[in-house]
N, C-alpha and C positions, 0 to 999 in steps of 0.2 A: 236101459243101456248097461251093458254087463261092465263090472270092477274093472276086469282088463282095459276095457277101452279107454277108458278114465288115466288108467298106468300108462298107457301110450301116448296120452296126449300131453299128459305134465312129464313125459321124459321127452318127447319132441317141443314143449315148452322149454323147459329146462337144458337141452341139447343144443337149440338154438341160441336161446342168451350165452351158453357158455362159447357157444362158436367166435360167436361176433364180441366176446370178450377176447377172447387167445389170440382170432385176427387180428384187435384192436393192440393188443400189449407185444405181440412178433411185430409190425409195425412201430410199433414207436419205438422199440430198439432199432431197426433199420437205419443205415446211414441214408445221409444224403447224395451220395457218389451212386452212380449206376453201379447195379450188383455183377452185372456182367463185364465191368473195368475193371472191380473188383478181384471180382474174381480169376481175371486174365492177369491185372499184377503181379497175385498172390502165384502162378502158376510161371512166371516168367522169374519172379526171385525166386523158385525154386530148382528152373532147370529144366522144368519137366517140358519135354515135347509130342502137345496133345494138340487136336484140332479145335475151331471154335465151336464143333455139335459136341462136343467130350464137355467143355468145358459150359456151355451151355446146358446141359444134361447134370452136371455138378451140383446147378443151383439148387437150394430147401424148394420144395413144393411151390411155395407162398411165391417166391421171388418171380417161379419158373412161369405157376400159372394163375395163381390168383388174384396177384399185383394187376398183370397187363386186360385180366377181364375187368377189371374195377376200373380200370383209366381207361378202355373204351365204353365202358355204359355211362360212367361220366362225361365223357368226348359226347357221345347220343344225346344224353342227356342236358347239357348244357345249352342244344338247340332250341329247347322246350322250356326251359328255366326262365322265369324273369328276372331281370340283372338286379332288381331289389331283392330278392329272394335269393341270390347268391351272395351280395355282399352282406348281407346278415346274417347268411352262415358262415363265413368266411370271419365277420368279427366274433360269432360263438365258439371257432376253433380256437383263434386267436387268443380268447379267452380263457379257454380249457388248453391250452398251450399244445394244440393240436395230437392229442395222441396220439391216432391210427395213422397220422402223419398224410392224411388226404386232401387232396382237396376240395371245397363247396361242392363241387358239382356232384363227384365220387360220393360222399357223405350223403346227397342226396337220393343218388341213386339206391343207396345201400337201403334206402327206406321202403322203395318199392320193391326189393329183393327180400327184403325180411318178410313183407305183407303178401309176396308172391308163397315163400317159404313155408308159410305159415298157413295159407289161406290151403297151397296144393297138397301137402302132409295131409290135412284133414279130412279133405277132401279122398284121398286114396283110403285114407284109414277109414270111412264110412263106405268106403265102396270094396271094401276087401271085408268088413268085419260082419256078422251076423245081424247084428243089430238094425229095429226097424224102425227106424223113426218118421215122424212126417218130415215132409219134403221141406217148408217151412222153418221147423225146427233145424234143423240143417243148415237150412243157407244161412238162419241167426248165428249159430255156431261157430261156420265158417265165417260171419262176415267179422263176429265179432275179436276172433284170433286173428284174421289180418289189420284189422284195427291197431290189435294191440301190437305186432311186428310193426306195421306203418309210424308209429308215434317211438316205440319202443328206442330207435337209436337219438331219438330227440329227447327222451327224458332221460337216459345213460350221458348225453353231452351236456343237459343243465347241471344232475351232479358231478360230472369231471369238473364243469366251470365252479360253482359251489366248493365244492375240494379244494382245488387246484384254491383259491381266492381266500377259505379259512386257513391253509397254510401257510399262505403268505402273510395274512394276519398276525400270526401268532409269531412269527418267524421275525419281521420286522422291526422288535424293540429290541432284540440283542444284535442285529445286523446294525443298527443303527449305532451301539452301544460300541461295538468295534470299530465302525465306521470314524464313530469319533473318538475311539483311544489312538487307530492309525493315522486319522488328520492332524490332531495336537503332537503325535511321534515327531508328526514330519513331515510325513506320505503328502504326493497331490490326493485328490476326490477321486480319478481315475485309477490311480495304483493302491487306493482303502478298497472298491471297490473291486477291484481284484484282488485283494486280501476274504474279501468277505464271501467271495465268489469261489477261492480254494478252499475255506475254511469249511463251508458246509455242502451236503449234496441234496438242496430241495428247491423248490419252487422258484424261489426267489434267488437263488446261489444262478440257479439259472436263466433267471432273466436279465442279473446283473451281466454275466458271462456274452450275453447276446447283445447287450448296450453296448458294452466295452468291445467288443468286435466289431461293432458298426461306427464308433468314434477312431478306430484304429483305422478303417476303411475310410474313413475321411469326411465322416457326417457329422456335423454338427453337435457340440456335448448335449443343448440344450433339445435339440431335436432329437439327439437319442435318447434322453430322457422324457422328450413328451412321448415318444410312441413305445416307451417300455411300460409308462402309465396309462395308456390307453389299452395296450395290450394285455394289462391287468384288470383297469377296470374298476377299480377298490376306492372309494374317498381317502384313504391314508395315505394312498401313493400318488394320486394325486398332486395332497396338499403338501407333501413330502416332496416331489419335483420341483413344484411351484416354488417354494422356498428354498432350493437349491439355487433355482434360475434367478431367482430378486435379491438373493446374496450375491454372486455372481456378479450382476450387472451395478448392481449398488455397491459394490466393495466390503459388503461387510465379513465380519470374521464367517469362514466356512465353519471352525470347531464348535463358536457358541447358536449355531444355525442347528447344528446336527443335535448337539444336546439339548436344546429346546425341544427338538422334532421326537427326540428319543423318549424325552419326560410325557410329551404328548402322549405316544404310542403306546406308553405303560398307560396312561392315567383310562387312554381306549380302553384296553383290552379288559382291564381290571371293570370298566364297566358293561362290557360285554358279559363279562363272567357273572356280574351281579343280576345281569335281565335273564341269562339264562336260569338262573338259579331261583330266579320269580315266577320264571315260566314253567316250572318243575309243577309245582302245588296244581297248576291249571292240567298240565298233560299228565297228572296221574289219578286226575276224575275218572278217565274212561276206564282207565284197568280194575281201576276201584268200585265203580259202577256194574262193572258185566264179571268181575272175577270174584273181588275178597266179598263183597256186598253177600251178592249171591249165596257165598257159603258160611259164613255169618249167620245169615237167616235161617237158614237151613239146619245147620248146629243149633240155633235157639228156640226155632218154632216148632223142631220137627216132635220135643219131649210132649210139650202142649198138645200138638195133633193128637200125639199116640193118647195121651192123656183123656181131652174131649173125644176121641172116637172109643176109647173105651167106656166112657164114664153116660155116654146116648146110647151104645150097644146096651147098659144096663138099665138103663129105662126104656128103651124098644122092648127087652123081655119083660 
């Protein structure tokens, strides 16, 4: 198999992941509002007098025609889905705080469109290029790149969930830290929590932001707080709700709740940092093993070699 072939297939590798990344991150900026409201608003506070195919014609690409392909393959596809197998992607979104902003089904689909993508590129590119391989060798080739598309957007969603969850991690002992300077000011729990939700812009800024929208809508404090922690997912937030909700009901003071919660979350993280910092000595066998090892040896045995291979040259003669 010639060099070239090899360059086409790790740039239609690499083409592809970057596709389904840009998809993924033009999505999750996307509002929530239909784009085509949108964009009839933005045209009406302007003045301007165009038709609905002018302004339909207006929309980015994505909105125009990538969007509405994804929400029918998913519409298809949700016939074929078993509803266990939707709501467990639907709580993985949940989790990874849904980026590409789709939903289970669409997500789903996306998998057979990657392992289609992946599987048909290869396939052209053995049938376009010189190269002669058995037939055998080929279909492993191709089966094994759509393999890798098929799985591909599911291991991209366990690290967004991963991410998405160390941030909130790390995040949470000075949100709490503020939490309880604005409780003891004065503030209700509701209005710290929206302190602590303009103060920063991450993870957790924004899943406070989405509690406190759903308590203003008329749910429940304690039920927006079980499904802010659900939809995290984390043992901190958890136990962090939970003790929100049993002060709460028990009357006890909210400030000395929250600085309890707070001392916890350091006392976490600091031993988070101490196992990573253990597990360092274990994950740096293998570089040490196949990298420094290696050339060590080599710098020490190689003087010896030359040495014994001169010193039997002189007794051969």
């Amino acid at each position: 198999m010639s060099i070239w072939l090899w360059v086409i297939i790790g740039i239609i590798t690499i083409g592809g992941a970057i596709t389904l990344i840009v998809v993924g991150s033009r999505a999750s900026t996307s509002q929530d509002e239909d784009p085509l409201m949108a964009r009839l608003a933005e045209f009406s506070q302007r003045g301007d007098l165009v038709s609905l195919e002018e302004i339909e014609l207006s929309q980015p690409f994505y909105d125009r025609v990538i969007t509405p392909i994804l929400k029918r393959i998913g519409e298809v596809s949700t016939r074929f889905t078993p509803q266990k197998v939707l709501q467990d992607t639907t709580k993985k979104l949940e989790l990874a705080g849904n980026p590409m902003n789709v939903d289970a089904a669409t997500f789903l689909a996306s998998r057979f469109i990657l392992a289609l993508f992946f599987g048909g590129f290869l396939i052209l590119i053995f049938t376009i290029s010189n190269a002669k391989w058995p037939f055998l060798r080929v279909v492993l080739v191709v089966a094994i790149f759509s393999v890798l598309g098929y799985f591909f957007p599911q291991m991209w969603l366990k690290s967004k969930v991963n991410s998405r969850q160390k941030d909130i991690r790390l995040a949470m002992p000075d949100a709490l830290d503020l939490l309880t300077i604005c409780v003891e000011a004065g503030l209700g729990f509701d209005a710290a929590m929206s302190k602590v939700s303009e103060k920063w812009e991450n993870q957790l800024s924004l899943a406070f932001t989405r509690a406190i929208r759903e308590i203003q809508l008329g749910k429940l404090r304690r039920e927006a707080l079980k499904d802010m922690a659900d939809r995290i997912g984390i043992s901190e937030m958890t136990s962090f709700v939970a003790a929100i909700i049993q002060s709460e009901q028990l009357g006890v003071s909210m400030s000395k709740v929250l600085r309890i919660q707070s001392e916890q979350m350091r006392v976490k993280r600091r031993q988070r940092a101490e196992e990573e910092a253990n597990k360092a000595p274990v994950k740096m066998i293998i570089p040490m093993g196949l990298l420094i090892f290696p050339s060590i040896l080599i710098i020490l045995m190689t003087p010896a070699l030359l040495r014994l291979t001169k010193t039997f040259g002189q007794i051969m003669k």
